[in-house]
C-alpha positions as CSV (number, residue, x, y, z in Angstrom):
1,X,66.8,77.2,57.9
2,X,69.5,79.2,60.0
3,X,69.5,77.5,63.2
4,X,70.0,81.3,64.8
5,X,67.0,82.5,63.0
6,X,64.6,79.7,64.5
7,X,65.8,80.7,67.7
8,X,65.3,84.0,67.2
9,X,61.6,83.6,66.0
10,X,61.2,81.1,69.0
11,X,62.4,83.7,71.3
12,X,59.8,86.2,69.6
13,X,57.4,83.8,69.8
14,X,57.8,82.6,73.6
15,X,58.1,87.1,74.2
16,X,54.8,87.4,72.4
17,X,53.2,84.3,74.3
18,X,54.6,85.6,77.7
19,X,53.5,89.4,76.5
20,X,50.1,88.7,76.1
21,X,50.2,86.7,79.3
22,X,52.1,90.1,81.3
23,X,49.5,92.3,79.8
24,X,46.5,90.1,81.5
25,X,48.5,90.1,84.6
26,X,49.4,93.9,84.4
27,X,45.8,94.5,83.5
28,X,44.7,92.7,86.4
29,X,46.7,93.9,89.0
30,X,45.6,97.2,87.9
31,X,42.2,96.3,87.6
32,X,42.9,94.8,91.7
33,X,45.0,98.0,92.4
34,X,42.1,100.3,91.1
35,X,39.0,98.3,93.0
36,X,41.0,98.3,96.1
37,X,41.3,102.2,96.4
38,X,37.9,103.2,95.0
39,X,37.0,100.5,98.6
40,X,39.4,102.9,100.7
41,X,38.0,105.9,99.3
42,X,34.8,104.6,99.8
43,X,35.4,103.4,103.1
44,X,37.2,107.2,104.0
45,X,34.1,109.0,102.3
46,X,32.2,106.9,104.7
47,X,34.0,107.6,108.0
48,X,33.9,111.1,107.5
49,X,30.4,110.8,106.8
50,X,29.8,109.0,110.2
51,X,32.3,111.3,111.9
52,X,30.2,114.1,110.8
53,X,27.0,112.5,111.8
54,X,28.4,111.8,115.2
55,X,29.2,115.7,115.5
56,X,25.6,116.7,114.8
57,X,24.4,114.2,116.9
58,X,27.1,115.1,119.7
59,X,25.8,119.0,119.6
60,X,22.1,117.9,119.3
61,X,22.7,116.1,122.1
62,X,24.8,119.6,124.0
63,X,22.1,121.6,122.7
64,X,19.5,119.1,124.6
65,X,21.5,119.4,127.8
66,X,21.5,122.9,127.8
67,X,17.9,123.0,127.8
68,X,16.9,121.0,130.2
69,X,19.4,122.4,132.4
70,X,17.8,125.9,131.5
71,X,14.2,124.4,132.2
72,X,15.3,123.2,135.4
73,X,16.4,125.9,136.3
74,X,13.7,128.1,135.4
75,X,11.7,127.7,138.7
76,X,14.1,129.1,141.0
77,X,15.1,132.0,138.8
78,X,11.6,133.1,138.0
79,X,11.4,133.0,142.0
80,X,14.5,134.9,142.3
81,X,13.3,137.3,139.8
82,X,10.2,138.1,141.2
83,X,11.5,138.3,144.8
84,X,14.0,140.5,144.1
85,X,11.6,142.5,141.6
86,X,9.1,142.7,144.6
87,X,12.1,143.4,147.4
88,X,13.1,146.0,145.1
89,X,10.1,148.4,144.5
90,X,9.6,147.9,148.1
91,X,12.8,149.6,149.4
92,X,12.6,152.1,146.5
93,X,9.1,153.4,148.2
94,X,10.4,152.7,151.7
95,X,13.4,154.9,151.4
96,X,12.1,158.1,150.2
97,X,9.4,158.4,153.6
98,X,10.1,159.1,157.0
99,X,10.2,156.7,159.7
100,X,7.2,157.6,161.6
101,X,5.4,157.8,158.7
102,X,2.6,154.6,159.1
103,X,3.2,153.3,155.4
104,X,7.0,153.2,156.3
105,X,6.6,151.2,158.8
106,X,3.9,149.1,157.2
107,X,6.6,148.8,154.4
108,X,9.9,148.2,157.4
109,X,7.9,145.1,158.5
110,X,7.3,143.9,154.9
111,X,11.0,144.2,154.3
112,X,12.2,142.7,157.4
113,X,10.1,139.9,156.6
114,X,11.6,139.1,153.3
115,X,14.7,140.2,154.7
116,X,14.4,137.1,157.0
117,X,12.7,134.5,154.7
118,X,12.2,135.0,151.2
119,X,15.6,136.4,150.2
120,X,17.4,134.3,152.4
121,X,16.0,131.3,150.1
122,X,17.0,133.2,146.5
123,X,19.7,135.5,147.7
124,X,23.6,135.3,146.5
125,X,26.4,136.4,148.4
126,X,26.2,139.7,146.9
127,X,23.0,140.5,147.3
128,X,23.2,138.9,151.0
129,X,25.9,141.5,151.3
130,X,23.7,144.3,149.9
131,X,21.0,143.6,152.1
132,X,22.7,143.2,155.3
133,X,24.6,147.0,154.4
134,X,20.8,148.5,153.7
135,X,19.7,146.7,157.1
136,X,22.1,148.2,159.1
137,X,21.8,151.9,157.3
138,X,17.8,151.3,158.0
139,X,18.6,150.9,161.2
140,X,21.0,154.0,161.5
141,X,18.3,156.2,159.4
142,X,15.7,155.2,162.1
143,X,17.7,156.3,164.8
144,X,18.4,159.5,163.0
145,X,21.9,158.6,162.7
146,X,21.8,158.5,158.5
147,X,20.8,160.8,156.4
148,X,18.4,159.5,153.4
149,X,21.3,159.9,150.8
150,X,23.1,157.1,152.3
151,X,19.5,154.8,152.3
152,X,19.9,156.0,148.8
153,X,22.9,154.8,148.0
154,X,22.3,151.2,149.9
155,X,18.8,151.2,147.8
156,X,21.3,151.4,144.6
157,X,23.9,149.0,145.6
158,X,21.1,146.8,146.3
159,X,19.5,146.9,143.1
160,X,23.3,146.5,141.0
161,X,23.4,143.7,142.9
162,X,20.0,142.2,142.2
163,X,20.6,142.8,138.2
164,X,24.4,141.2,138.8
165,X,22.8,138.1,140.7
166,X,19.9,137.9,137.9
167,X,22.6,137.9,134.8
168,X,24.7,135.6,136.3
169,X,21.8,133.3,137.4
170,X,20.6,133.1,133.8
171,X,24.3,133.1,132.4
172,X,25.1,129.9,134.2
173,X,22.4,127.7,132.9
174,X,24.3,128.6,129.6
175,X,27.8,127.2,130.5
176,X,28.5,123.9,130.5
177,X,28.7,122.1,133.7
């Protein structure tokens, strides 16, 4: 036998010996290398599950807030409604009658006494400012000093100012804090 030949059929062997060992280790690592990102894609899918969860539960939690804020509210704007509903209707009648007429002044003392109290409890600073500008025209319509367009145009200011403090009343239990 050619020495060379031997060593040539041991170095094909030892390559076949080592090249079924290399293919178990290849096989392996890629066996390891595929197991450990199907666990980071796992462990991704699962964050982004949780992250998602923690959203829902984040704007469940907002959308609680709100409406308990908005129940807690309620009270006082269902007051404020119906005061200025009720404070309303009353000037509206008050202004188109004379001031010696009995039901005005039945009416004047019915204003003046939620003018004093009621609104003072519900009122915002435009409606404050409303009322105190239809006081003092009352006051110069009385004396004769104003002519009923003007109480007309108090009574109107008065009521924009009402539906502005009512929408922005209801509007703020809507915005976050």
């Amino acid at each position: 036998m050619n020495p060379e030949k031997s060593r040539l059929e041991q170095f094909r062997e030892a390559v076949t010996g080592w090249l079924s060992v290399v293919t178990v280790v290849i096989g392996a690592l890629f066996g390891l290398y595929k197991y450990l990102e199907e666990q980071r894609s796992a462990q991704v899918a699962s964050l982004r599950q949780a992250e998602t969860l923690e959203r829902a539960r984040l704007a469940q939690a907002e959308k609680d807030n709100l409406t308990r804020r908005i129940e807690a509210q309620k009270p006082f704007l269902e007051l404020q409604f119906k005061t200025y509903l009720r404070t309303n209707s009353l000037v509206a009648k008050m202004i188109l009658l004379k001031p010696d007429d009995p039901d005005y002044k039945k009416m004047r003392a019915e204003f003046d006494g939620l003018y004093w109290s009621e609104l003072a409890m519900v009122e915002d600073v435009g409606v404050a400012s409303a009322m105190v500008d239809l006081q003092k025209d009352l006051v110069r319509y009385e004396k004769g000093e104003a002519a009923q367009a003007i109480l007309n145009t108090s009574a109107i200011h008065l009521a924009h100012a009402f539906r502005d403090s009512i929408r922005s009343g209801w509007e703020s239990g809507l915005k976050k804090p």
